[in-house]
N, C-alpha and C positions, 0 to 999 in steps of 0.2 A: 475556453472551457477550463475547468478547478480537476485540477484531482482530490481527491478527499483518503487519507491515509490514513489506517487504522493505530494507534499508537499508544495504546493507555492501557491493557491487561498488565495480570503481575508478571508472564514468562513465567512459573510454576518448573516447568519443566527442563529448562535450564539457569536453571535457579544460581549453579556457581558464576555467571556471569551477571543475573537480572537482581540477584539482593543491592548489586552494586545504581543499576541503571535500567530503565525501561529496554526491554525486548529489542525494541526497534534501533536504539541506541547502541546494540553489541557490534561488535568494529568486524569485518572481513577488511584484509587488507590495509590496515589502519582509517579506514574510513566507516563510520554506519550502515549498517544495512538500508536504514531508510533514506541515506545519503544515496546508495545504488540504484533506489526503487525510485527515486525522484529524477533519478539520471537519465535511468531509462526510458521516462516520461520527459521528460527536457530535450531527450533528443525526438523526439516526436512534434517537439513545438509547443508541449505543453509545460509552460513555465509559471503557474499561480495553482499555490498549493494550500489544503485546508487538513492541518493536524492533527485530529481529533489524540487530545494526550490524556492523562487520565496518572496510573503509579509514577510515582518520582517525575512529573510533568515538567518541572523547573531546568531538571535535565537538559531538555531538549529546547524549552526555551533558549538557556546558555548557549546552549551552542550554538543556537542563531545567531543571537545577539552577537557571541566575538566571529562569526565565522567571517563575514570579511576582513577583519584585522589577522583572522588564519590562512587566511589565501593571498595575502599581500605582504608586498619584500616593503619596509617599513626603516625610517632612519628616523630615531626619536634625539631630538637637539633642545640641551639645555643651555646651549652656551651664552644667549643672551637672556637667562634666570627666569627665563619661564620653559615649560614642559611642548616644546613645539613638534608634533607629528606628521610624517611626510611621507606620503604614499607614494612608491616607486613604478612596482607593479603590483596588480592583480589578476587572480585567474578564480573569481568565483562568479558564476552562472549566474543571468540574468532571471531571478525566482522572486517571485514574491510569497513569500510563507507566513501562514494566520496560524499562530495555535492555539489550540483552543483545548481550557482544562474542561475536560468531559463527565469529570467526577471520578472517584477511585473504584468507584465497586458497578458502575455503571454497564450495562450488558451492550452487545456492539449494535445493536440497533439502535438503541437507545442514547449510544456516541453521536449517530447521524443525525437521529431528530435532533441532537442537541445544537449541532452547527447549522441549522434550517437558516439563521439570518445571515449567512456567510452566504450564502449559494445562490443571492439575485434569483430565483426561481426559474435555473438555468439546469439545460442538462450536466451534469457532471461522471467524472469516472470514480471509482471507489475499489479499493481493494486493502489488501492486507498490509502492515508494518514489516513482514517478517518473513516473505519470500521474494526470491529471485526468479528471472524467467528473460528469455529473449521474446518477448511477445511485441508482434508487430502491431504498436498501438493503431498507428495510421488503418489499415484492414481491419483490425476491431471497431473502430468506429463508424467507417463505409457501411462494414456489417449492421451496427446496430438501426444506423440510420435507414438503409436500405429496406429491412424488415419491419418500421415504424413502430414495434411494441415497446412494453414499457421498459423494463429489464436487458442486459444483455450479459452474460458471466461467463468467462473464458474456462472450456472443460477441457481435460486431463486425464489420458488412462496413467495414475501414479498407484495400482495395487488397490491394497486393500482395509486402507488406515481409516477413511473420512468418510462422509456423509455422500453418498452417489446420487445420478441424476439419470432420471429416463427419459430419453432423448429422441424423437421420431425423426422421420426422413427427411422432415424440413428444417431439422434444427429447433422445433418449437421442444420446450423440456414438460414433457407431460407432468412431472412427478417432480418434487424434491424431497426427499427422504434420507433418513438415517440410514446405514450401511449394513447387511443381513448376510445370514452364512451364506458365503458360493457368491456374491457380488462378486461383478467384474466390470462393473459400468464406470464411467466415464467420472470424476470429480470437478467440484465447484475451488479454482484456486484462485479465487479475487477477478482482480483487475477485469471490472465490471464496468457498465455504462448505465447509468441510471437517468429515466427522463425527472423531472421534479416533482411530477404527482407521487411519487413513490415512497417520498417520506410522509405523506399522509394515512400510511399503510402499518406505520411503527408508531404503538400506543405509546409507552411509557420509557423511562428508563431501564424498566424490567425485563423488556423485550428484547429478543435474540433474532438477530438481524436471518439468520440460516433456517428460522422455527417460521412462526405465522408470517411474516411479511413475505419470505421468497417461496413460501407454501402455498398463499394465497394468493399472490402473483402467477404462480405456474397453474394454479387449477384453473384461474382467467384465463387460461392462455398467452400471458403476458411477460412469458419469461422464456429467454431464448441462451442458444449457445456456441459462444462463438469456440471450435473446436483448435486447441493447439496443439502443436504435435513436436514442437520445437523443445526448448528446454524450461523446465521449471524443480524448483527444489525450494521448501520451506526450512527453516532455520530454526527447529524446535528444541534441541538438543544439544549438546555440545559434540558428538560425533558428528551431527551433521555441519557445526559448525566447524570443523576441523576440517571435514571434506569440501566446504565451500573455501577455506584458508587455502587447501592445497592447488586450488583447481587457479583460485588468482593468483598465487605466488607461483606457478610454472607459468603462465600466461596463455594458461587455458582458460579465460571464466567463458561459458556462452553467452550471459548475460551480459554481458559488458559488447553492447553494439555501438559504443559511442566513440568517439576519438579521443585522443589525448589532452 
């Protein structure tokens, strides 16, 4: 199975890092955010990734492109006049990563139609460039599978910033809606499982992945939620960036379930 990573908005909102580099690109702990988000997916077993990139997308190319010569102890020998290169060790993750430019102004549904021939018409996960979470992908999937609907989006009581979800006793989400005075329901933070009819659901590039497709999926009946209770934090800000910096550099992160 693909995870599909959202990757290509301007970050607006922490602008003093994103004029520099794509959102997803900003380092916690000297490492990318969506470097953390693929981790936590890798340790699940899930290793073949689809980028959806979009502002400064070349970014992120690069750092593919050199990332195994940044994970490897390397002894460069000229001594018989030619440039000879000699890998000692490495320690970069067995990934396969597709990026794919999504367009600059492209709305995030519209990211997704765009990768439709990346995805063998396979279920995949999909979630955000730009949060962290200890989410147990293994049990979100049972889940999705178990329940056979189309949709499955990991919810969140995190206040009262985002767009909420009204949720019945079966986990089916009746509602997907915009956020209203006095909400106190549960939030939509990515790390989704989508079957592959689903992007036949997102018209154009215009489209907004949270608006008609998961609206119209939930009034099907076809949209469910897998409920976390563990830890999650989006990285919108540079305050929150600074308190996700703090939490790695004591060797607190929650998110970090993987090994060394």
């Amino acid at each position: 199975m693909k995870a599909v990573i959202l990757a290509g908005g301007f970050g607006t909102r922490i602008s003093e890092e994103s004029q520099f580099k794509p959102k997803p690109m900003v380092e916690l702990g000297g490492m990318p955010i969506l470097w953390h988000i693929m981790k936590l997916y890798g340790h699940y077993g899930i290793n073949e990734f689809v980028i959806c990139a979009g502002y400064k997308q070349h970014v992120i190319k690069e750092y593919f492109a050199d990332y195994f010569l940044h994970t490897s102890d390397i002894t460069y020998d000229f001594t018989h006049g030619r440039n000879e290169m000699i890998v000692h060790y490495n320690t970069s993750e067995p990934w396969k990563v597709t990026v794919v430019d999504t367009g600059l102004n492209t709305m995030t549904g519209g990211r997704v139609k765009r990768i439709r021939d990346y995805m063998d018409n396979e279920p995949f996960m999909l979630t955000y460039g730009d949060g962290v979470a200890n989410i147990n992908i293994q049990e979100l999937l049972d889940f999705h599978r178990a329940h056979g609907k189309m949709v499955t989006i990991s919810a969140y009581n995190a206040g009262q910033r985002f767009g909420v979800l009204d949720i019945d006793g079966q986990g089916r989400i009746t509602e997907f809606r915009e956020k209203t005075q006095g909400d106190g329901n549960m939030i939509n933070i990515g790390y989704m499982v989508c079957q592959p009819e689903f992007i036949d659901y997102i018209q154009n590039d215009s489209t907004v992945l949270e608006k008609e497709p998961l609206e119209r999926v939930a009034k099907e009946g076809q949209l469910m939620a897998y409920k976390h209770t563990g830890f999650w934090q989006c990285m919108d800000t540079m305050r929150e960036k600074e308190q996700l910096e703090k939490m790695w550099a004591a060797g607190r992160a929650p998110w970090k379930v993987w090994e060394d």
